[in-house]
C-alpha angles and dihedrals in degrees: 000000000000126000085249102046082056093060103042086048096047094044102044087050081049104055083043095053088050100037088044105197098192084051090052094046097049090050085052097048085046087049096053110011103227100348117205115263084259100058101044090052091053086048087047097044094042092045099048094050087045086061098029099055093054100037082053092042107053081039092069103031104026099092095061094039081057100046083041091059094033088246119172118217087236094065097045082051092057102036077057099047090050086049086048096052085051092052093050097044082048088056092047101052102039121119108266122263095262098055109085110223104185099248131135122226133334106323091154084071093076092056086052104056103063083053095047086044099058095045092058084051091052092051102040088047085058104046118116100240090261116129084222093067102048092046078051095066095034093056092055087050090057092041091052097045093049090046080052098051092046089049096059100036084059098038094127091045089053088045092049084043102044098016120227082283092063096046103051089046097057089045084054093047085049102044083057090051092048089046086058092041093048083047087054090047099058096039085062098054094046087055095042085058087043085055099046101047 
C-alpha cells in the first residue's frame, strides 16, 4: 500500500471514528423517535454542512491561523487529543438509541468538529508539500462527511437493520477507539514538545 493510500485510509477511519455517524444517528433517533424521510434529510443536510464548512475551513486556513498566534502543532495535537477524550466519553456515556431525550438534532456533532479540526491540522502540517498529499486528506474529509450524511438519512433503516442493541454497541466500540485516538494524540504532543525543546 502506497504512503498516500495510508493516509487516505488513516485519516478517513479517523474523521469517522470523531464525527461518529452511528452516535449521531442514535442521538437523533433518541431526539425524534422514528423521524419521517423529510425531516431526517433536512438534520442530515444541516448537520453535515455544520461539521463540513469548519473542517474545510480551518484545512485551508489553519495553518496560518496557527503561524499568526505562534501556535505549535503540538499543541494543536494535544488540544485536540483532550477534546477527543471528551467526544468518546460522551459516546460512552450517552443514553442508549432507544431512550428519548427530548433533543432535538445532532448536537453531538459540535463537540466533534474542534477535534476533527485539529486532526486534519495535524495531518496537513505534516504533509510532505506534495499536492498529492494534501488531495489525499481532502478526499478523506469529503469521504467521511458523505459516509455521515448517509448514516443519518437512513438512521431508521440502520435501526431496523442492526436494532437499538447494534447501534449502541458500535457507538460504544467507537467512543473506546477515539479514546485511544484522542491518548495518541496527546502522547504525541507531549513527545513533539519534548523534541523541540
Amino acid at each position: 500500500m502506497t504512503p498516500d493510500a495510508m493516509r487516505y485510509g488513516t485519516a478517513l477511519i479517523v474523521l469517522l471514528l470523531v464525527m461518529a455517524p452511528l452516535g449521531a444517528a442514535a442521538e437523533l433517533l433518541r431526539a425524534g423517535g422514528r423521524p419521517a424521510a423529510p425531516d431526517r434529510l433536512r438534520v442530515a443536510g444541516r448537520a453535515t454542512l455544520v461539521s463540513l464548512i469548519p473542517i474545510v475551513g480551518f484545512a485551508v486556513v489553519g495553518q496560518v491561523i496557527l503561524a499568526y498566534l505562534d501556535v505549535a502543532v503540538p499543541a494543536i495535537a494535544g488540544a485536540g487529543g483532550l477534546v477527543l477524550l471528551l467526544v468518546a466519553w460522551d459516546l460512552l456515556h450517552r443514553p442508549d438509541a432507544g431512550e428519548p431525550t427530548g433533543r432535538d438534532g445532532v448536537g453531538g456533532t459540535a463537540w466533534a468538529i474542534p477535534g476533527a479540526v485539529a486532526a486534519v491540522i495535524v495531518w496537513l502540517s505534516a504533509a510532505d508539500g506534495r499536492l498529492i498529499s494534501y488531495l489525499t486528506v481532502a478526499a478523506a474529509i469529503l469521504t467521511a462527511h458523505a459516509v455521515y450524511f448517509a448514516t443519518l438519512r437512513f438512521s431508521v433503516t440502520l435501526l431496523r437493520l442492526l436494532g437499538v442493541a447494534g447501534i449502541n454497541l458500535l457507538a460504544r466500540i467507537a467512543g473506546v477507539l477515539l479514546a485511544a485516538i484522542a491518548v495518541q494524540l496527546v502522547a504525541d504532543s507531549v513527545r513533539g514538545f519534548v523534541e523541540g525543546a
